[in-house]
DOKOLLO-140624 format. One line per 2 residues: number of its first residue (from 1); their letters; for each residue x, y, z of N, C-alpha, C. Coordinates in Angstrom, 3 decimals. Layout:
! residues N
NUM	A	X,Y,Z,X,Y,Z,X,Y,Z; ...
END
This chain:
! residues 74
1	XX	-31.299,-15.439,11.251,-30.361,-14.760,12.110,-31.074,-13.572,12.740; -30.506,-13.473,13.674,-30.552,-11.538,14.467,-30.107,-11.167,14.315
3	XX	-30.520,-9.880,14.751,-29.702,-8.265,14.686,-30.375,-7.448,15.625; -29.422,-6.948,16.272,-29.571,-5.915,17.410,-29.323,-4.653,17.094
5	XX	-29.852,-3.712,17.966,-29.221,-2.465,17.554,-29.456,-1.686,19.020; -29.166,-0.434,19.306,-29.262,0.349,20.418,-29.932,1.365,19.578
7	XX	-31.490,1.256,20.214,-32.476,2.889,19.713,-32.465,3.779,20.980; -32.078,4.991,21.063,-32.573,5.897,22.109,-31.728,5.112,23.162
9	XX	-31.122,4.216,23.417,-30.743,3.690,24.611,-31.122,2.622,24.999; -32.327,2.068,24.295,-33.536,0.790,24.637,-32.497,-0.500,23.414
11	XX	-32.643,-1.712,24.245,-32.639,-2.731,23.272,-33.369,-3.056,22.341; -33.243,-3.261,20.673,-34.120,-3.731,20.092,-33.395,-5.071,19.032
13	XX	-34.564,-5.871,18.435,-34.008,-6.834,17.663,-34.907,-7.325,16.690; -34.526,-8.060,15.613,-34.872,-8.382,14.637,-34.841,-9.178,14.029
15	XX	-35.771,-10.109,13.416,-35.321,-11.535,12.870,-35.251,-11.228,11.378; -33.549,-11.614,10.777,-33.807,-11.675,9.397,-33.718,-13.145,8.981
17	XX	-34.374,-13.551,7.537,-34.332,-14.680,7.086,-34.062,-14.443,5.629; -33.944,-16.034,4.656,-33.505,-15.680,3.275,-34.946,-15.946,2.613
19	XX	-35.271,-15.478,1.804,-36.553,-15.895,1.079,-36.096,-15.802,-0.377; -35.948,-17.072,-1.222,-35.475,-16.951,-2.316,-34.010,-16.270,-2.546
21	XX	-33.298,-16.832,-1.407,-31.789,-16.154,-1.444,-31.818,-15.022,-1.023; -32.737,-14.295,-0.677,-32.691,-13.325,-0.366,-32.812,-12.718,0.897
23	XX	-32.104,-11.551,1.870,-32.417,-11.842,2.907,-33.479,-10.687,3.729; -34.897,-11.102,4.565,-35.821,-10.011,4.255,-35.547,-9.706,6.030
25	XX	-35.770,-8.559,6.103,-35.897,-8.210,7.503,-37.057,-7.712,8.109; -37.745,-8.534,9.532,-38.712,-8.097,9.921,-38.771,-7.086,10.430
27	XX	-39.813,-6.534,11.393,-40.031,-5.012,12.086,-38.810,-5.362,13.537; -37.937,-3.789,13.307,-37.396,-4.478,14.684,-38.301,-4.211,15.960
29	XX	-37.879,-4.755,17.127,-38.697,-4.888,18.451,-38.188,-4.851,19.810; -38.693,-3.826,20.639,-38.738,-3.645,22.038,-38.891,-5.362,22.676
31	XX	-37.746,-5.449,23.535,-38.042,-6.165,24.965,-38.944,-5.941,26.035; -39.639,-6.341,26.308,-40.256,-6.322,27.131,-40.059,-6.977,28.295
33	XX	-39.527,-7.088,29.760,-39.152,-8.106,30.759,-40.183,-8.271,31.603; -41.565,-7.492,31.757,-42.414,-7.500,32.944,-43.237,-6.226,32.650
35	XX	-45.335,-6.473,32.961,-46.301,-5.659,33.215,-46.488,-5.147,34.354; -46.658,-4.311,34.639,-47.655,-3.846,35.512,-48.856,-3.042,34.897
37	XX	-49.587,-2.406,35.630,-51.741,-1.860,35.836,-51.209,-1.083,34.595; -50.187,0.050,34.585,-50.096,0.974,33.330,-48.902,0.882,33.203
39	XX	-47.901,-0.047,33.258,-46.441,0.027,33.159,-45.691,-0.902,32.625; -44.936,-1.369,31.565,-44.321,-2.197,31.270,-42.635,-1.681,31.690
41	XX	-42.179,-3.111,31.698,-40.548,-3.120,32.481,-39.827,-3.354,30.693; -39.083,-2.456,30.454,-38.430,-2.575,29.272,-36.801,-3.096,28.844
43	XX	-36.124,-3.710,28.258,-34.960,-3.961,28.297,-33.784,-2.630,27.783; -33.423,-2.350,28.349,-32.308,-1.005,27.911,-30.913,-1.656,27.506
45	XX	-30.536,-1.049,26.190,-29.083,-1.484,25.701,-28.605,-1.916,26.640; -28.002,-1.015,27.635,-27.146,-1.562,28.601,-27.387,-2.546,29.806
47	XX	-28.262,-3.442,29.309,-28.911,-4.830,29.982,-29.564,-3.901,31.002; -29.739,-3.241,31.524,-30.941,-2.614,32.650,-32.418,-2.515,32.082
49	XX	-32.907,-2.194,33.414,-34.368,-2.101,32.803,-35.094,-1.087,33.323; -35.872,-0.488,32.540,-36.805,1.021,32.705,-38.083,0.434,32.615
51	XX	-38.854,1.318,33.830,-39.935,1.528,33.538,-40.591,2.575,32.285; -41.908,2.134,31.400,-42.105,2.883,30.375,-43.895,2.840,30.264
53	XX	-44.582,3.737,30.152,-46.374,3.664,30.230,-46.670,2.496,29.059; -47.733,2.370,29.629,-47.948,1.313,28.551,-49.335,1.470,28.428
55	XX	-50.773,1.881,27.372,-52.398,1.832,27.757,-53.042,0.917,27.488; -54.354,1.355,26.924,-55.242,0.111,27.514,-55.496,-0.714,25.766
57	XX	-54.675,-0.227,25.033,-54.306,-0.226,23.860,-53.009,-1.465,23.299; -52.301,-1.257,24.860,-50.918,-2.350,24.809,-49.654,-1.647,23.661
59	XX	-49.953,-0.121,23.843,-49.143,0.377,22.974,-48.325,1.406,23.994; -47.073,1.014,24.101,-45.593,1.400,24.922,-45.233,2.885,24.787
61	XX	-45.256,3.548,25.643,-44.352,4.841,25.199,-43.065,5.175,25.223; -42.209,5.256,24.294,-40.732,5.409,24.134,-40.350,6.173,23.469
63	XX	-39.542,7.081,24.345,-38.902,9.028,23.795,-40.069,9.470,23.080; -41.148,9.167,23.688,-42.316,10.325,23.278,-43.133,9.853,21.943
65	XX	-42.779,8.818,21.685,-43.424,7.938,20.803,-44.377,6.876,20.693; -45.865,6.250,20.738,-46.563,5.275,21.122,-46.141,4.223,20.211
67	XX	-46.147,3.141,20.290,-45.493,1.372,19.344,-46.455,0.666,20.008; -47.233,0.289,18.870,-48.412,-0.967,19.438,-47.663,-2.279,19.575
69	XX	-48.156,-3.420,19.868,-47.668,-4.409,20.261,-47.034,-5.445,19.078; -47.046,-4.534,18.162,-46.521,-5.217,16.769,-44.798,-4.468,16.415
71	XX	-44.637,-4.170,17.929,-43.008,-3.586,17.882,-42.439,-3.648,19.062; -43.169,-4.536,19.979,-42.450,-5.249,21.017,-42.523,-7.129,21.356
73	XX	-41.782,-7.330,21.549,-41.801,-9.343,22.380,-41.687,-9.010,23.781; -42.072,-10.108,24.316,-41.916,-10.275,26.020,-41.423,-11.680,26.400
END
């Protein structure tokens, strides 16, 4: 299953599963809808989309925070 949540205003989501009945939850994760040269197009709670920096690293900046690519999908 998923789970959504509203961070800061940005969409994020999460895949949980059962492992031994149990149910484990992965890292949740930024949408991503579209790149540009230093810019990724991001999904915002309210289905819109923001531009947000992105470097040469592939790590996003959001409310002043860097997230490598192991906390976003596209």
């Amino acid at each position: 299953m998923f789970e959504t949540r509203d961070f800061k205003g940005y969409f994020q989501s999460r895949e949980v599963v059962l492992v031994d009945g149990k149910p484990v939850a992965h890292e949740w994760r930024f949408y991503l809808c579209g790149f540009g040269a230093d810019s990724a197009t991001i999904l915002c709670h309210d289905k819109s989309i923001e531009q947000v920096p992105i470097d040469a690293d592939n790590r996003i900046l959001v409310d002043g925070q860097w997230f490598s690519s192991l906390h976003w999908d596209h």
